[in-house]
C-alpha positions as MATLAB code, in Angstrom:
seq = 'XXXXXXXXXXXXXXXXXXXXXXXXXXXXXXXXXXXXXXXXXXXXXXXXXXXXXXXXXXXXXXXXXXXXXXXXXXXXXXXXXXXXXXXXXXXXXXXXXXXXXXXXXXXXXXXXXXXXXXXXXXXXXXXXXXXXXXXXXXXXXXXXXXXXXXXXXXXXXXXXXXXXXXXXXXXXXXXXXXXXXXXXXXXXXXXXXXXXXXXXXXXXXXXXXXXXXXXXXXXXXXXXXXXXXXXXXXXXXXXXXXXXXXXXXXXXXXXXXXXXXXXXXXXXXXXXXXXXXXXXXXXXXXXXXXXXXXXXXXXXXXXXXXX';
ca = [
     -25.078   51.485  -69.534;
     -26.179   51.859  -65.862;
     -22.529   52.808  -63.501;
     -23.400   49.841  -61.238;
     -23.350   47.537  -64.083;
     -19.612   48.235  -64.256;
     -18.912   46.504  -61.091;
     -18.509   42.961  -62.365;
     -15.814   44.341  -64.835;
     -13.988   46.059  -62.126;
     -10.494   44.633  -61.234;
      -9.914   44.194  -57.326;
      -7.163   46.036  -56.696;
      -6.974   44.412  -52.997;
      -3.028   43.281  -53.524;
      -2.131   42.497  -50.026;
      -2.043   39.867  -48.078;
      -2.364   41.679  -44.699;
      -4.693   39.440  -41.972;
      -5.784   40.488  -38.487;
      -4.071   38.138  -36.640;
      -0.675   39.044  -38.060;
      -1.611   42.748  -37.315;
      -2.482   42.112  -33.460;
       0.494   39.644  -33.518;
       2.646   42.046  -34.206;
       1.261   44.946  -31.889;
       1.900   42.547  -28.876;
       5.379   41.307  -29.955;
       6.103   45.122  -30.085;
       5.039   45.516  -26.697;
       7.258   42.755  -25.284;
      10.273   44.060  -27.019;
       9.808   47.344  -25.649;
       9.763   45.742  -21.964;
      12.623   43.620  -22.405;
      14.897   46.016  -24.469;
      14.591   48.258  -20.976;
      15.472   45.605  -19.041;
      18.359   44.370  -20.952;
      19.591   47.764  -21.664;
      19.537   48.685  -17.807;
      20.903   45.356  -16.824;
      23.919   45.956  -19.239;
      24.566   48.717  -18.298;
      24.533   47.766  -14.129;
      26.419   44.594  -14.742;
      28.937   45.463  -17.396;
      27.748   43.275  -20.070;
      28.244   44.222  -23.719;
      26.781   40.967  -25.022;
      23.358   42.169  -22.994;
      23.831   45.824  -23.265;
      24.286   44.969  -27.262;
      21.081   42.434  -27.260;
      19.138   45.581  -25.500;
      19.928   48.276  -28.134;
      19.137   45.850  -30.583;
      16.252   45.264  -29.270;
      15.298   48.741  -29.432;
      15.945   49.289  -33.071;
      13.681   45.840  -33.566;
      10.950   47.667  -31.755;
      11.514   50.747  -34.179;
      11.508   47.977  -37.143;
       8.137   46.334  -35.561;
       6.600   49.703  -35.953;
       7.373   50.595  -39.102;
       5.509   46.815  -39.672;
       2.446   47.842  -38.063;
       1.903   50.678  -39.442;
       2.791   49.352  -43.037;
      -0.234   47.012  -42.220;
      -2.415   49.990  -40.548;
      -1.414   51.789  -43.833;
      -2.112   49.245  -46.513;
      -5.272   48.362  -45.046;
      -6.679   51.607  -44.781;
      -5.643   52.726  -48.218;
      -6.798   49.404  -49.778;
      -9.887   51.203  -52.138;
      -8.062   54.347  -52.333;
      -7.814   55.233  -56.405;
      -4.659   57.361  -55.633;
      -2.868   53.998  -55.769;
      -3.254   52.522  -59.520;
      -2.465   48.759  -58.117;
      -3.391   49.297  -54.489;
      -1.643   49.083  -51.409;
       0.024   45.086  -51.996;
       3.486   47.291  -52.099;
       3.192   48.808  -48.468;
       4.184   45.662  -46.986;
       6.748   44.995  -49.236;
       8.145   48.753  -48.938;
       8.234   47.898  -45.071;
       9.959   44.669  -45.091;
      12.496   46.424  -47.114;
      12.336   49.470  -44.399;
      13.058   46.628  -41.416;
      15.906   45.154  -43.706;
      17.888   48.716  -43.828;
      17.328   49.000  -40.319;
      18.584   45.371  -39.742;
      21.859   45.942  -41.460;
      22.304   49.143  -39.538;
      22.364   47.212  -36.135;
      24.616   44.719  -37.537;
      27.246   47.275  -38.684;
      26.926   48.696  -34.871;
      26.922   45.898  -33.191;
      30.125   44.697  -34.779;
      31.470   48.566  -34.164;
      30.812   48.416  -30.032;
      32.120   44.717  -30.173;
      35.215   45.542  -31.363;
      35.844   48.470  -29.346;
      35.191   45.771  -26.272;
      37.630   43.351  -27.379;
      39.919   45.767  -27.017;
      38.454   47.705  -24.231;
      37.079   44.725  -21.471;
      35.079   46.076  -18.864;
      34.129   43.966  -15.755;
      31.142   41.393  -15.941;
      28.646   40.737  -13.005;
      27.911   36.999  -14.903;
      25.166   35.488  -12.633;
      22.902   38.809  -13.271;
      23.573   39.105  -16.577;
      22.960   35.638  -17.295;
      19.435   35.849  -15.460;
      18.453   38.703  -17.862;
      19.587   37.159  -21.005;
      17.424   34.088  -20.665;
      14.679   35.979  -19.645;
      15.320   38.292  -23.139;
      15.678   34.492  -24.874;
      12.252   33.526  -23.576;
      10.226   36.752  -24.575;
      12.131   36.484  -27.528;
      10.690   32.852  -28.559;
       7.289   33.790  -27.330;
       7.288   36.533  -30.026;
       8.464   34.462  -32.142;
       5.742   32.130  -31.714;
       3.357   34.513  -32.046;
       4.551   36.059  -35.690;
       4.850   32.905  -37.452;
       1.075   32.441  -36.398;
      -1.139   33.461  -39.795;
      -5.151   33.123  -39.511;
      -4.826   30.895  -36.594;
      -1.999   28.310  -38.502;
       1.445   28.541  -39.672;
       2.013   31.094  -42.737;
       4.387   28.832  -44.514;
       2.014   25.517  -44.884;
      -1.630   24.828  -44.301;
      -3.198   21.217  -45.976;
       0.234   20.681  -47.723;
       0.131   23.955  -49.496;
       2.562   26.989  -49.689;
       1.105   30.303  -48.497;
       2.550   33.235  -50.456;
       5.251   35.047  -48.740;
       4.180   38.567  -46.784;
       7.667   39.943  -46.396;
       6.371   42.720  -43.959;
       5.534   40.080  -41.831;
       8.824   38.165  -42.714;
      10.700   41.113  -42.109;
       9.438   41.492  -38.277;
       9.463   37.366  -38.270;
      13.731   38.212  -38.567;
      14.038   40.752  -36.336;
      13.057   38.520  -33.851;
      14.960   35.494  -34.990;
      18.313   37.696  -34.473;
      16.855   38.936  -31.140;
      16.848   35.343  -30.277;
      20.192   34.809  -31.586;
      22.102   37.908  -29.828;
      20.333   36.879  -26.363;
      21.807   32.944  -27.263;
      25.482   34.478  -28.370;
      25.163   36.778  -24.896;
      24.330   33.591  -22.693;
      27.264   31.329  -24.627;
      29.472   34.680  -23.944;
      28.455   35.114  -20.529;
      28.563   31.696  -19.247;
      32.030   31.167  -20.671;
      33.625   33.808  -19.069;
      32.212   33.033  -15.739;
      33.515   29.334  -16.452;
      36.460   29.639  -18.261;
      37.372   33.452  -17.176;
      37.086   34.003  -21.430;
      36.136   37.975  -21.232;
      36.833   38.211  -24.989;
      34.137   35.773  -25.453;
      31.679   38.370  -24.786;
      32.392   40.875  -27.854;
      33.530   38.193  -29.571;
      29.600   36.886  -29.936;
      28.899   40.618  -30.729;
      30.564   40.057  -33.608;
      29.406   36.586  -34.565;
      26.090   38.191  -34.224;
      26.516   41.210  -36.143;
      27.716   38.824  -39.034;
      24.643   36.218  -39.446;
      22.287   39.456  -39.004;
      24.506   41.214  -41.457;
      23.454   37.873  -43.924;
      19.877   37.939  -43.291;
      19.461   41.911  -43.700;
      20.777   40.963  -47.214;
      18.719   38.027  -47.901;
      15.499   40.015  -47.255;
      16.880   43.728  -48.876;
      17.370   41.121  -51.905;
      14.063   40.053  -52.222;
      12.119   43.055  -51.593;
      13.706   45.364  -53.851;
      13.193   43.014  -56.791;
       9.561   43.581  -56.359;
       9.898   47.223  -55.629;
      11.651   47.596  -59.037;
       9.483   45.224  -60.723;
      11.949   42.860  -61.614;
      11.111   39.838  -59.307;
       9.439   37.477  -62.415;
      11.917   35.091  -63.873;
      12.862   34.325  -66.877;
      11.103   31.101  -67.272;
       7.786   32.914  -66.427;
       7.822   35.520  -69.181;
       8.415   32.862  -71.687;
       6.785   30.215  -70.418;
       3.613   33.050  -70.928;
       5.295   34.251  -74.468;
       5.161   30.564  -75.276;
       1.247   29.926  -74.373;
       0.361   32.994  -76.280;
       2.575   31.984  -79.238;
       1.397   28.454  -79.480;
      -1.199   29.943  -82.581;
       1.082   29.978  -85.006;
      -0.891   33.603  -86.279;
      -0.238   35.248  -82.631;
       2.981   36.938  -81.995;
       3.823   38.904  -78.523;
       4.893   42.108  -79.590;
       5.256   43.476  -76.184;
       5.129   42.017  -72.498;
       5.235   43.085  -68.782;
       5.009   41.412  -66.181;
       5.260   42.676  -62.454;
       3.997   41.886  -59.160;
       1.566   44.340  -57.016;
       1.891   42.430  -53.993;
       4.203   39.935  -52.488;
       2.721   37.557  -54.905;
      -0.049   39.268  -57.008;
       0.803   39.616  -60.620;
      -0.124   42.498  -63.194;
       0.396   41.721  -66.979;
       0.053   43.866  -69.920;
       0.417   42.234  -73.388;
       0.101   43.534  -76.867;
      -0.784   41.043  -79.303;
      -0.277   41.396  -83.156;
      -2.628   38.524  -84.790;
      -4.079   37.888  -88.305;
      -6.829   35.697  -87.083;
      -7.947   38.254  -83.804;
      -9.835   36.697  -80.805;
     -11.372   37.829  -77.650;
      -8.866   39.183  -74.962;
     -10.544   36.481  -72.767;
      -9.149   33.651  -74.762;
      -5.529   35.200  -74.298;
      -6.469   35.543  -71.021;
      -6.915   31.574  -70.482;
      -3.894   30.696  -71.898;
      -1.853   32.165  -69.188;
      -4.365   31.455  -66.431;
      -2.380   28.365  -65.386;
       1.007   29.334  -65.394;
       0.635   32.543  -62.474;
      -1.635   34.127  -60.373;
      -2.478   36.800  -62.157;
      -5.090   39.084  -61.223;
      -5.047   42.251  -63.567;
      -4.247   41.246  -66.695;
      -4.600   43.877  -69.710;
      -4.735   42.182  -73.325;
      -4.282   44.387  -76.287;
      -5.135   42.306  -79.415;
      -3.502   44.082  -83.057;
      -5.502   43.180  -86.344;
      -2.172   42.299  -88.502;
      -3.920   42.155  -92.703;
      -0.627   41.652  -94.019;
       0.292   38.583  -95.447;
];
């Protein structure tokens, strides 16, 4: 048999869902964090602000974050046909998103640290400045935003009423600007309180509101990227929903099953089947077809002549 008569029977290892608009996206949000978080972290530092000094530094780490996001793209996309990788590169943007999340919960933890050490250790304010810079770091922060939750030119969680799978690299920089946006609200609430009201404490005191919601969201995301990492993400009801579609010939019995995702929503399966009346891996194959997206699927079919 001829090699390129082998290519039809080839499995597309292609398991990522990395598109060139999220990829740009994210180069130019990178850029504007790395403008503001110099202006925020200056201003803080001129004006006494720990809310803004805070938002700047955290800014900074988000910009680290953002990189390790582009190049988790740059990286997966570039690898994509490389036969090093036995499932591909759908993992890269999952390993990043759970990269970001670390990184998240690190800024959260020193946040709260320099917060405290404020409330107990109030430094003078300059409000009116600060205030100017922190809804200026609000306003780059909604524009970048804006830009990440852009997929392909439309919005990655719907398009015609359906659910787009989740890219959790892209998810992962999608948060770190959602709690830049937060920190630069908590710094304006903080800011414009104690010019008001004279409230200092209500400066560090958003430090460590903020520090706690980004605490819950580093979580959320380090949750669901390590289950894929560890290949533990598929319920449950999926394994026997597919032990049950196999089984449903009363001579087939599963006598093994994995099941594990390549991608941030690509499934793998391998299944040994022990039968007395044998048939074609292909009609194993189209029993499961309906219940996941499964896109390398390995069938071992065992002759069973007992009785």
């Amino acid at each position: 048999m001829h090699q390129h008569n082998l290519q039809k029977w080839r499995h597309n290892h292609r398991f990522n869902d990395t598109s060139p608009r999220s990829e740009k996206n994210t180069r130019q949000v990178i850029l504007l964090t790395v403008i503001m978080m110099t202006i925020e972290i200056i201003a803080g530092f001129i004006y006494g602000s720990m809310a803004l000094l805070a938002d700047g530094w955290h800014m900074g780490t988000h910009a680290a974050a953002l990189g390790i996001t582009a190049f988790a793209y740059s990286y997966a996309r570039r690898n994509a046909e490389d036969p090093r990788y036995s499932f591909g590169t759908g993992k890269v943007g999952v390993l990043g998103g759970y990269s970001s999340a670390i990184i998240l919960a690190v800024v959260a933890l020193l946040m709260a640290a320099e917060s405290l050490k404020r409330l107990f250790s109030p430094t003078p304010i300059r409000f009116n400045e600060a205030i100017a810079v922190a809804v200026i770091g609000l306003a780059v922060n909604l524009i970048s935003a804006f830009l990440l939750q852009r997929r392909d030119g439309r919005s990655h969680h719907h398009d015609a009423g359906h659910h787009h799978p989740e890219d959790y690299n892209l998810k992962a920089a999608y948060l770190h600007v959602l709690a830049d946006a937060l920190t630069s609200v908590l710094a304006i609430m903080a800011l414009f309180t104690g010019k008001v009201f004279g409230w200092i404490w209500m400066d560090p005191l958003m430090g460590i509101v903020g520090s706690a919601v980004i605490s819950r969201w580093a979580y959320g995301l380090l949750k669901d990227t390590s289950k894929i990492l560890l290949d533990r993400n598929v319920g449950r009801d999926t394994v026997s929903a597919v032990r049950a579609a196999i089984e449903s010939d009363a001579e087939s019995k599963i006598s093994d099953i994995h099941i594990w995702q390549v991608g941030s929503h690509q499934h793998a399966v391998m299944i040994s089947i022990v039968t007395r009346d044998p048939k074609p891996p292909a009609y194993y194959k189209n029993l499961i077809a309906e219940i996941m997206d499964s896109q390398h699927v390995t069938i071992e079919v065992n002759h069973c002549k007992e009785q």
